[in-house]
Each structure stands twice: as C-alpha cells, then as structure tokens.
FILUMNU-907100 format. One record per residue (C-alpha): x, y, z; residue number from 1; chain. Coordinates in steps of 0.02 Angstrom, whole numbers, plus 50000, padded with zeros to 5 digits. Example, Ala and Ser with C-alpha at 12.3 -4.5 7.8 and 13.67 -1.06 7.14 Angstrom:
<atoms>
atom xx->50615; yy->49775; zz->50390; seq->1; mol->A
atom xx->50684; yy->49947; zz->50357; seq->2; mol->A
</atoms>
This chain:
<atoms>
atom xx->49782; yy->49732; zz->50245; seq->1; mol->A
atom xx->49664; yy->49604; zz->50190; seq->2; mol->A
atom xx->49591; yy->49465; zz->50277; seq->3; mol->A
atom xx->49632; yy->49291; zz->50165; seq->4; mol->A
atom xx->49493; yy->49160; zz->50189; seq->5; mol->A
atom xx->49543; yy->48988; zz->50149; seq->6; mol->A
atom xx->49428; yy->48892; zz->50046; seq->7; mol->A
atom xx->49374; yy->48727; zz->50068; seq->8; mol->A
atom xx->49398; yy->48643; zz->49885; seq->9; mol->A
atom xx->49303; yy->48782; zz->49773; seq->10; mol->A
atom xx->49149; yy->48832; zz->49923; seq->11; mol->A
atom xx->49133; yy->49017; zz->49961; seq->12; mol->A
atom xx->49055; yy->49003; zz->50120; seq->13; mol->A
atom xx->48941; yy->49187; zz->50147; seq->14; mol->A
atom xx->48987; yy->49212; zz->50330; seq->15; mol->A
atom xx->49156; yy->49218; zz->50287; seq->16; mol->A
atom xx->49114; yy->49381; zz->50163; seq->17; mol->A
atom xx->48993; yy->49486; zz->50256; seq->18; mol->A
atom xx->49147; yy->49576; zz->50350; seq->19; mol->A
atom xx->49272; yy->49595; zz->50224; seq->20; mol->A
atom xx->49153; yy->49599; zz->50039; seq->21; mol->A
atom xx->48988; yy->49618; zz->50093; seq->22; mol->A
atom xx->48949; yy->49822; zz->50058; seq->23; mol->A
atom xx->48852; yy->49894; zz->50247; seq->24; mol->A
atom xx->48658; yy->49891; zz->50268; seq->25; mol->A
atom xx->48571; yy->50021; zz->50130; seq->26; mol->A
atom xx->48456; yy->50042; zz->50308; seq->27; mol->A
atom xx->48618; yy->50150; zz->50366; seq->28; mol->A
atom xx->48586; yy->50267; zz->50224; seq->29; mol->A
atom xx->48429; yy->50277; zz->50265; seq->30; mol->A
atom xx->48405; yy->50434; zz->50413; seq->31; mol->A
atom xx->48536; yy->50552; zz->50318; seq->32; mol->A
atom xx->48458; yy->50543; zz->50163; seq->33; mol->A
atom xx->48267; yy->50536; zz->50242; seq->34; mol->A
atom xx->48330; yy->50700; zz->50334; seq->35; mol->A
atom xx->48393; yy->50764; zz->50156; seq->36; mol->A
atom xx->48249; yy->50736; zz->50069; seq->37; mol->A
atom xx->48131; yy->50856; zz->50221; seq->38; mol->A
atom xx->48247; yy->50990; zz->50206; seq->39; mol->A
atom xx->48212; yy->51005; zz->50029; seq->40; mol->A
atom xx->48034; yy->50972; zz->50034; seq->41; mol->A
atom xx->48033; yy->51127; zz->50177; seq->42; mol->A
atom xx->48137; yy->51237; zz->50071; seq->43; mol->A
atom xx->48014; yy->51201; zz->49922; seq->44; mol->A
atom xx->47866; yy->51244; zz->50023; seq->45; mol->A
atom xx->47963; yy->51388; zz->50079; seq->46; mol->A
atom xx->47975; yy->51452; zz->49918; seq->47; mol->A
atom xx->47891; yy->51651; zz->49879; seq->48; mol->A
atom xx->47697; yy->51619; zz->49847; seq->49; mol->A
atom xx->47717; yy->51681; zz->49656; seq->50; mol->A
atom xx->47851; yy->51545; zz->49632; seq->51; mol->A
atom xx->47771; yy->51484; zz->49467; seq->52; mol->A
atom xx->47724; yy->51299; zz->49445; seq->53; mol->A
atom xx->47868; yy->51265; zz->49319; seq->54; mol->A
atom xx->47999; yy->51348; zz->49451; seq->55; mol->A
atom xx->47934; yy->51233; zz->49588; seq->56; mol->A
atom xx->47939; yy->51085; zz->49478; seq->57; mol->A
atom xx->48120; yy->51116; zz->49422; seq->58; mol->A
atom xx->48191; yy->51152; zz->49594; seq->59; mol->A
atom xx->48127; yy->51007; zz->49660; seq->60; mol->A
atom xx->48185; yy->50869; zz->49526; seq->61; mol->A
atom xx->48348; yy->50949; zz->49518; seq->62; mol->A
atom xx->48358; yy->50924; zz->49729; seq->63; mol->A
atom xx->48307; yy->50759; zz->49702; seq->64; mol->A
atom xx->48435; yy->50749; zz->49569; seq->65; mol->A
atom xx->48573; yy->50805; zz->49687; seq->66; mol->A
atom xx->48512; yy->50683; zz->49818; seq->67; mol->A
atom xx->48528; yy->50532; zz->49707; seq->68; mol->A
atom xx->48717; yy->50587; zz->49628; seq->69; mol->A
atom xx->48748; yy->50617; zz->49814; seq->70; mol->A
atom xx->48703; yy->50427; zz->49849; seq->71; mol->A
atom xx->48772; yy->50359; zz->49703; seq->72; mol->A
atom xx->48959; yy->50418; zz->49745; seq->73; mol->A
atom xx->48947; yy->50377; zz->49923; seq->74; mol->A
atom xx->48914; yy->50192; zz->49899; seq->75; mol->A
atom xx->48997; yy->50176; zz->49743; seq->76; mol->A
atom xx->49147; yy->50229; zz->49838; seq->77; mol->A
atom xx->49117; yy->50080; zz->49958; seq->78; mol->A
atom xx->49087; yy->49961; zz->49823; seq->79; mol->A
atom xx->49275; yy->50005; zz->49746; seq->80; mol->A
atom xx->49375; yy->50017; zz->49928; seq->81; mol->A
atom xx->49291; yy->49813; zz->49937; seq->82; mol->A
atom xx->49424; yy->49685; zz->49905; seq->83; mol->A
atom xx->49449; yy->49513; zz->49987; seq->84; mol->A
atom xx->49599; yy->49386; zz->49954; seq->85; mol->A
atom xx->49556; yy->49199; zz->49946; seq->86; mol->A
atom xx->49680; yy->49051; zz->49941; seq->87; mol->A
atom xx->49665; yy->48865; zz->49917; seq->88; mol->A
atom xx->49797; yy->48737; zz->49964; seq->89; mol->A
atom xx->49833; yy->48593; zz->49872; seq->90; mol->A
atom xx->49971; yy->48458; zz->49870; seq->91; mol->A
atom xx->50011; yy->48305; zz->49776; seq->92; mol->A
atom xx->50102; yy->48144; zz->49844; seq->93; mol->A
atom xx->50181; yy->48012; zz->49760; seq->94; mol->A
atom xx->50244; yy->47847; zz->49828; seq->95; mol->A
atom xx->50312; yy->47786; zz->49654; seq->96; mol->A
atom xx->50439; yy->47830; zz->49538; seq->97; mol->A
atom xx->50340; yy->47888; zz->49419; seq->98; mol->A
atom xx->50236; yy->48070; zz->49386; seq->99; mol->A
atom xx->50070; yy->48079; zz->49466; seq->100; mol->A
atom xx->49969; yy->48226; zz->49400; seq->101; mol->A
atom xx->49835; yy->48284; zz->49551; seq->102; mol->A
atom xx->49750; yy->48415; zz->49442; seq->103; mol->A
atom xx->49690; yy->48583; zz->49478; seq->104; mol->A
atom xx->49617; yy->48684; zz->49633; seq->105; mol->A
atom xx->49506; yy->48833; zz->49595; seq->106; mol->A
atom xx->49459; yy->48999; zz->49673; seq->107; mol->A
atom xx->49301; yy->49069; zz->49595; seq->108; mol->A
atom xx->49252; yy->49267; zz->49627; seq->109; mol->A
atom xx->49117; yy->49297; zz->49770; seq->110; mol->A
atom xx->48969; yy->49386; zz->49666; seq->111; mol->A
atom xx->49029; yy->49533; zz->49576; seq->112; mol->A
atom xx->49202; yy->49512; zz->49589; seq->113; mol->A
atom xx->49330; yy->49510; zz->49466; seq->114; mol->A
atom xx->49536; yy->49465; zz->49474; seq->115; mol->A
atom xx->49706; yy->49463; zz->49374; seq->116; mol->A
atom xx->49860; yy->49408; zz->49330; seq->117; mol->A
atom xx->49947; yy->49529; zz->49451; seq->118; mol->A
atom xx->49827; yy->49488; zz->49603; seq->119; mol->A
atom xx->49861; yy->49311; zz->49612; seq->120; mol->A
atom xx->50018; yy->49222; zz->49679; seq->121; mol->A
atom xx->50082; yy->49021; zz->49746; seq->122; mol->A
atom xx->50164; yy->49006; zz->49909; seq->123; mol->A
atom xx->50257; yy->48823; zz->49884; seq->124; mol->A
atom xx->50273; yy->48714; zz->49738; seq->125; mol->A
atom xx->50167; yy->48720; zz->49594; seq->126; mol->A
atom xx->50181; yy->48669; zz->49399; seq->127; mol->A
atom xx->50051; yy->48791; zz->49336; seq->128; mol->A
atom xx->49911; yy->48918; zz->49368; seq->129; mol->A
atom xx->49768; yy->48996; zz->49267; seq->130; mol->A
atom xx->49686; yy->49182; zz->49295; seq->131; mol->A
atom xx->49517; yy->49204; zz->49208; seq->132; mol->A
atom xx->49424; yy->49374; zz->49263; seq->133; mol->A
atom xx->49327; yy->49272; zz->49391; seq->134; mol->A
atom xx->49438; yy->49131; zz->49440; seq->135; mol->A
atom xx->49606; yy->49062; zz->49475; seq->136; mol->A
atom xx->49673; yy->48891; zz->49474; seq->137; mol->A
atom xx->49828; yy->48791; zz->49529; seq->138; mol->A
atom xx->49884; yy->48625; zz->49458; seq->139; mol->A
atom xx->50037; yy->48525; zz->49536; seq->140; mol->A
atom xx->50122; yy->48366; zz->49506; seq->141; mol->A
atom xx->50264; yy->48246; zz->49590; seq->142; mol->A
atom xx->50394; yy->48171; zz->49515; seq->143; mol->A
atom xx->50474; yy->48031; zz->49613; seq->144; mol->A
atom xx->50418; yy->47980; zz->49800; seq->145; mol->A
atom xx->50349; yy->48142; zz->49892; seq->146; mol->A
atom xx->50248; yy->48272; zz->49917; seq->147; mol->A
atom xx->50251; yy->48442; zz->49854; seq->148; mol->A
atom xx->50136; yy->48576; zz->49919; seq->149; mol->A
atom xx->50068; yy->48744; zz->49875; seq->150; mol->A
atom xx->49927; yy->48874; zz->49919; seq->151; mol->A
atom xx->49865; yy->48979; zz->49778; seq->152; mol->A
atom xx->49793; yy->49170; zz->49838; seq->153; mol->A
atom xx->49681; yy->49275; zz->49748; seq->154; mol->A
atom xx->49635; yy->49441; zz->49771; seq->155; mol->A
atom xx->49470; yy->49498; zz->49698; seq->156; mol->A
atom xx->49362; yy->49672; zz->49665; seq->157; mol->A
atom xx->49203; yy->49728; zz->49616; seq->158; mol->A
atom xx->49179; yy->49756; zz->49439; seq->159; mol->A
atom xx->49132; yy->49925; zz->49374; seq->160; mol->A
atom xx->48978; yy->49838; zz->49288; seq->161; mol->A
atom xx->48912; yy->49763; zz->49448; seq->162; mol->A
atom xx->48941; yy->49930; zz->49556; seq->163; mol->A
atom xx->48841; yy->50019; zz->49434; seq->164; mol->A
atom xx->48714; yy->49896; zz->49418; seq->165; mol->A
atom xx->48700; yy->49873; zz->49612; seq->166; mol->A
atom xx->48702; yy->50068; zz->49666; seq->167; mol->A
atom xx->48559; yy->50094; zz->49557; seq->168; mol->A
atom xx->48468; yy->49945; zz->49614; seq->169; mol->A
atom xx->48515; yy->50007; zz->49795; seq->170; mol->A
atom xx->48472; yy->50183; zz->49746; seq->171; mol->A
atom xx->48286; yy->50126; zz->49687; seq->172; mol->A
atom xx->48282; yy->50044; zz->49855; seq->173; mol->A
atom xx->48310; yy->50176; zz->49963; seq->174; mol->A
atom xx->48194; yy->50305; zz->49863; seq->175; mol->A
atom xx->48034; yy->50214; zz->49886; seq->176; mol->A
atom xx->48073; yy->50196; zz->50065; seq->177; mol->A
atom xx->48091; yy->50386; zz->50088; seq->178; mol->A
atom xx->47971; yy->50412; zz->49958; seq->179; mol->A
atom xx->47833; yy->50306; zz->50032; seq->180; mol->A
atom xx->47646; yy->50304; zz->49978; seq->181; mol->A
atom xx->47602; yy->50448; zz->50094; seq->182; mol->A
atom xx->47745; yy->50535; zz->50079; seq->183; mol->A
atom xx->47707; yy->50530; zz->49890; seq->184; mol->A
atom xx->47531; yy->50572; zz->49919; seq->185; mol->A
atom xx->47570; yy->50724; zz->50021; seq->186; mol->A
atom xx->47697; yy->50789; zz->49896; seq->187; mol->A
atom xx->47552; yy->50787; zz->49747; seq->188; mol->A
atom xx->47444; yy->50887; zz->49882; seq->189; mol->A
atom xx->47570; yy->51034; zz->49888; seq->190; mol->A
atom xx->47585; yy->51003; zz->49703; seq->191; mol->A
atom xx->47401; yy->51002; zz->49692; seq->192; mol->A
atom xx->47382; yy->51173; zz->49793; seq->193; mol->A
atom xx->47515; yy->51260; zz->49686; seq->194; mol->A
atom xx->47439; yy->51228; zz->49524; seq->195; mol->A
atom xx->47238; yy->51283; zz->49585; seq->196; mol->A
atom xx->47365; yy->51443; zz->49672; seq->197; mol->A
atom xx->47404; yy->51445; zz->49486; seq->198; mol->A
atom xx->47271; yy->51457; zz->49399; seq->199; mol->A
atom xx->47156; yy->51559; zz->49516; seq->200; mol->A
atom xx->47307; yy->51689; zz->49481; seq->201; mol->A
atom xx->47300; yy->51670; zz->49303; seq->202; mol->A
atom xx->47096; yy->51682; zz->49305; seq->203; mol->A
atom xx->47110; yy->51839; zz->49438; seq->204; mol->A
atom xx->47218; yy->51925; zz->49292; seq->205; mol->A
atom xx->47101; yy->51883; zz->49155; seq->206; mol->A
</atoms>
C-alpha cells in the first residue's frame, strides 16, 4: 500500500520522496555490473589465439550490448513499480448567509510523474476537481453559516518518457564508471596486441 504525504498548500517537500519515489543509488548497480563487465573482458582474452580481429570485436560489443539491455530492464522495472499518493486538505467557512467561494488546492506531480482521472479521489465535501497529467485540484464552497471540508488524493507514476530518458542517462553513468580511463586504456592494449597478432600473421603468410 502506498504511503500518502500530505502537502502543505502546493510544496513537495524532497525528504518526504526519497523512500517512497526516489529510484535506489545507481552506486548499488555498480559491483554486479563492474563484476559483469571482468567476466567478459576474461572470456574475451580467453578467446583461441587465431580468433580474428573482427570476431573479437563483435563478441565484445555484443557483451557489452547484453550488459546494457541487462541494466536497462532492471531499473526500468524500478522506475514503473514507483508510485506515491499525495493529498491536500482544504475547507471553506462561512459565517454569512451567503456563498463564499475559497478556490482551489493543487497537487502537482514530483519530477517525472504523471496522474489520472481514475487515480484521484475527495474524502469530504467538495464542489469540483480538475486532473491534468501532472496535477490535481479541488475547489469548495459554503453556502449558509459553516464549514465544509475535504482532502483531495492523488496518486502519481513515472512516465514512460522520463523512465526512458532517465535509464539511459543512468546507464551512461554507470558505464564510464566501470569503463574508467584505465580501464579504457587497458582494453585498447589487448585491442592493440590483437591487431599487431594480426598482421604479423597475415605478413608470416605472405
């Protein structure tokens, strides 16, 4: 079940999200796919000395290939099981006979997120709501001496566009810091090694 956060007028306060919205550290990503990415770089080097240049090439772009789809579903699966419900309260008192109108109340999405029709509900009394993709609103009145009272809840998502724009950002991330300047370094050494391999090979059969 989700956690609802009640808003003060329309703030998201952050604290309140890391739990519930916030996505986990890319850093926990980090050893499994570091680990990964050696066992593929050992099986590469592993590979038969006459393993032509090409061969080695393709085997290792389509492991890397495997290791980024691999990352991409993983956290794209925690991006869609995110969802966090917000409310708002809001009343509106009257202490004449006439209607007072006290205006609307808003929820706005956290980053990313996205809501509808069918996510949103009023506990109390309300005269009418709003749903846009990225907010929600309640407005209430009073006829006559009173009060009338209602809380408006929300429950948001992250939207498909956002996932895919933040895995990839997050997948970027995570590659350079596997894929560091001496890492890189080392892996156009054993590049470097195959190809002179190569070509003494070729000039030995010529």
């Amino acid at each position: 079940m989700n956690e609802i956060f009640e808003l003060p007028e329309t703030i998201l306060i952050e604290e309140w999200l890391k739990s519930t919205w916030h996505v986990s550290p890319l850093s926990n990503y980090l050893p499994d796919f570091k680990s990964e990415y050696q066992v593929l770089m050992d099986f590469l080097n592993d590979l038969p000395p006459d393993t032509s240049f090409e061969e080695r090439l393709r085997q290792r772009q389509e492991g890397i290939d495997l290791l980024k789809n691999k990352f991409r579903k993983k956290r794209a699966k925690e991006y869609y099981g995110k969802s966090i419900t917000l409310s708002v309260p809001h009343s509106c008192t009257s202490s004449a006979g006439r209607r007072r109108n006290c205006g609307w109340k808003y929820i706005h999405a956290p980053v990313g997120g996205y809501t509808k029709n069918e996510w949103v509900r009023v506990e109390g009394n309300y005269k009418e709501i709003k749903v846009n993709s990225t907010w929600a609103a309640i407005r209430i009145t009073k006829a006559g001496r009173g009060t009338n009272k209602g809380t408006l809840f929300a429950t948001f998502k992250y939207q498909s566009s956002y996932i895919q724009q933040e895995v990839e950002a997050d997948l970027n991330e995570l590659y350079l810091q596997v894929v560091s300047p001496n890492t890189f370094e080392d892996e156009l050494s054993i590049i470097q090694n195959i190809y002179e391999y190569e070509e003494d090979k070729a000039s030995r059969k010529s």
